[in-house]
N, C-alpha and C positions, 0 to 999 in steps of 0.2 A: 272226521277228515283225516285223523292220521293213518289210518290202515289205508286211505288214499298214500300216501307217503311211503311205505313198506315194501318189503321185496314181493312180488308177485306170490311166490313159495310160503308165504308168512314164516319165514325165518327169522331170528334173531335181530333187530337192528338194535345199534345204538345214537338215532336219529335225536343225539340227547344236546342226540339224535333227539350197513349198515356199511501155472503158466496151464489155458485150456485147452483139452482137445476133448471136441463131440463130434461125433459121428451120426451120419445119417440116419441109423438106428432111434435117434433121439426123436429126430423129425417125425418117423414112422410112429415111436409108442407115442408121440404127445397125441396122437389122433387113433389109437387106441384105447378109445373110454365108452362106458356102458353107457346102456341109453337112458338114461336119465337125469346127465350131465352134457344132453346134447343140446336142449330146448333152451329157450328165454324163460322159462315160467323160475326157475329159481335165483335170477337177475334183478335189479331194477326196476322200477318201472320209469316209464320218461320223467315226471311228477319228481321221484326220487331221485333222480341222477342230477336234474337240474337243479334242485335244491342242496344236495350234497356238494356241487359243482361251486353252486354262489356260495356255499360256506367256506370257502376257502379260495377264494379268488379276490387282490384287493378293488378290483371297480367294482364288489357289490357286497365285500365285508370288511373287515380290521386286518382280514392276512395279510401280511408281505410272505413273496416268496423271492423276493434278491433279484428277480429279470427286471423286464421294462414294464411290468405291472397291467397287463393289458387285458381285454375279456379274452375268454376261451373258451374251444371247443372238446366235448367229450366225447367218445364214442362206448359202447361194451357191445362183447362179442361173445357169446354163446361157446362151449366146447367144439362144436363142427366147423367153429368159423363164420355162423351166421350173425350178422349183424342186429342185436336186438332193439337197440336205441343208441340216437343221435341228438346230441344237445349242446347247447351255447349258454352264453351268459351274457348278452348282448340282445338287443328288440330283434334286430335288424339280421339277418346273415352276411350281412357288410359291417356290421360292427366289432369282428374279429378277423382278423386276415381269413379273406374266402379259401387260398389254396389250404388249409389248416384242417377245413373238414374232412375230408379226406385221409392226412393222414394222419387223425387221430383215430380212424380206424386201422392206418395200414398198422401202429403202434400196439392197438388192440389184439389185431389179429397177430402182430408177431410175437407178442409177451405169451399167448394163449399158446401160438404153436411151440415156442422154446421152452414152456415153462411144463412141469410134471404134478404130481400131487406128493413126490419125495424132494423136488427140486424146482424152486422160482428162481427164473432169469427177466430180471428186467431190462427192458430194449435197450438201458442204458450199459447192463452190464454186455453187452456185444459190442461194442463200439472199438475196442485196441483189436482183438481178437478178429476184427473182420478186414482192417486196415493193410495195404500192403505187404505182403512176409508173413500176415499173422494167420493160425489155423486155422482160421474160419473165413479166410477174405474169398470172396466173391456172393458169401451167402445173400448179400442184401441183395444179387443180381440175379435170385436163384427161384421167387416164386412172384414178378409183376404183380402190381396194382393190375384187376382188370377195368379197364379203362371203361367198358362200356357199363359196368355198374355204378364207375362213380362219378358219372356225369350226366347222368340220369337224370328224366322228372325237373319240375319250375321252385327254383333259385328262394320262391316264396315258402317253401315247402322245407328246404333246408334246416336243421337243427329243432325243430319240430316232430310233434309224434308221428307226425306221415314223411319222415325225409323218405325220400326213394331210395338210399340204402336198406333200411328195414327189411329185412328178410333176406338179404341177399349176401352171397360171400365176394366179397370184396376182395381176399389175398392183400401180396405184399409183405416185404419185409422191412422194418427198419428200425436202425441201427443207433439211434438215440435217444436221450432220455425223455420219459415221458408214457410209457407201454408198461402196464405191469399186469397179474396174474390175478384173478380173486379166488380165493379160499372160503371154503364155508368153515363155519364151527366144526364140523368135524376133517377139516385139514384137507378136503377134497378141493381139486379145484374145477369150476363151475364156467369160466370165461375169462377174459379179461378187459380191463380198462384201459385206455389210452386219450392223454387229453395233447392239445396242442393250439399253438397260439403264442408262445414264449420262446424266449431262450429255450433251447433244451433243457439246459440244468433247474429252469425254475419250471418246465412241463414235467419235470421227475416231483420235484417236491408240491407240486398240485396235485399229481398224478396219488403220490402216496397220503397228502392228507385226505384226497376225496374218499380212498380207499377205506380210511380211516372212519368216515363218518358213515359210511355204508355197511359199516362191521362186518368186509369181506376181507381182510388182513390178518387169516389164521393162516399164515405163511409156515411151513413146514421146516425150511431150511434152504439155506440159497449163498455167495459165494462170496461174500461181503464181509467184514471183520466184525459186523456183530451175526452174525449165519443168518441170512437176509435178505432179499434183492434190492435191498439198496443203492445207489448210486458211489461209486468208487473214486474218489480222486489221486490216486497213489497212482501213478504213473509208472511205476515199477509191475504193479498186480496186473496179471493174463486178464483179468474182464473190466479197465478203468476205462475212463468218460473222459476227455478233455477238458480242463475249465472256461467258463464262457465270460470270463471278465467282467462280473457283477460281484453279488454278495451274497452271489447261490449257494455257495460252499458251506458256511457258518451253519447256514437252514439246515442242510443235506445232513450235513452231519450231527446237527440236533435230533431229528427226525426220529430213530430209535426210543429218545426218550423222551422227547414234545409229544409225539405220538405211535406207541408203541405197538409194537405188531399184536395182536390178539391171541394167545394161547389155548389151544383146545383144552377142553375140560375132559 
């Protein structure tokens, strides 16, 4: 049963288990990658994501993550963008806020489009940078949800291995936490994860322990003060997050050493 459990790719798990300016250039090369970092086959499987998901969610294990503690929705997203799986931690698709499915893909797809295999940007670190004044505002307005993918297909079907996402590019951009990049062991990155359902600040710190349990957090370097795509609370730094007035914060910034990024060998 566990290679039920495994990345499709038979990679690595351990399921022990696995001030800014960017320019449009960025956009371009994150969708500049060889074909064999374009498929699901080195992802997840639904099996895995929803089990890595309930490892760290507190309605179905010991974690807190400092939000309002609620089930949630995952998504991962292949390097082209294509939607590979859609997952919950609730029976029901009404047992986590419905609008949530959604955009825990748009989360997906934007960590994956911002992020490089020299450089993770997690959706949290966009968040000042896109705000009024800052270099990057208007981006979240810049690639829509397409609408008619993600209202697709029977509501029974949702967060399941046949959501009607599946296959399909969804788009969208957005601009809080909760979207992050996955890396293989060898520092390449592969798609990404985006979960949602919470506070922002505590969809970042599910977003990066699930990541954690999927052994896809050979993260390269990213803009954070440990070199990370981390969640940023300094207010002063070009890529910080807002605080969401819980006891996200403490988590967030354990995070580096609760569960540390994976180092290529």
């Amino acid at each position: 049963m566990i290679d039920k459990l495994l990345m499709q790719g038979g990679k690595n798990l351990k399921l022990q288990y696995v001030q800014p300016v960017l320019s449009i250039g960025l956009f371009v090369s994150a969708f500049s990658v060889s074909a064999d970092n374009t498929s699901c086959s080195q992802l997840p499987t639904h099996e895995a994501l929803t089990q890595a998901l309930k490892q760290v969610v507190a309605t179905t294990s010991d974690s807190k993550n400092g939000g309002l503690e609620l089930n949630m929705w995952a998504s991962v997203v292949a390097r082209d963008g294509t939607v590979c799986q859609v997952t919950k931690t609730g029976a029901s698709f009404d047992d986590q806020w419905p609008g949530s499915r959604v955009i825990s893909a748009q989360k997906a797809n934007t960590a994956n489009a911002f992020s490089l295999s020299g450089l993770a940007l997690s959706t949290a670190n966009l968040w000042k940078a896109t705000q009024p004044g800052g270099s990057l505002f208007g981006l979240q307005f810049s690639n829509p949800v397409d609408t008619n993918v993600a209202y697709q297909g029977k509501a029974k079907d949702f967060g399941t291995s046949k959501d009607p996402l599946n296959g399909k590019r969804i788009g969208g951009v957005n601009v809080f936490g909760g979207g992050l990049g996955l890396y293989n062991s060898e520092g390449e990155i592969i798609g990404a994860l985006g979960v949602s359902g919470d506070t922002s600040c505590a969809d970042h710190n599910i977003a990066w322990k699930a990541r954690d349990v999927l052994n896809l957090d050979f993260v390269p370097s990213g803009v954070s003060a440990t070199n990370d795509d981390n969640i940023i609370y300094d207010a002063t730094h070009g890529f910080s997050h807002p605080l969401c007035g819980n006891s996200e914060v403490d988590i967030a910034r354990a995070l580096p050493t609760s569960h540390k990024i994976s180092k290529k060998q």
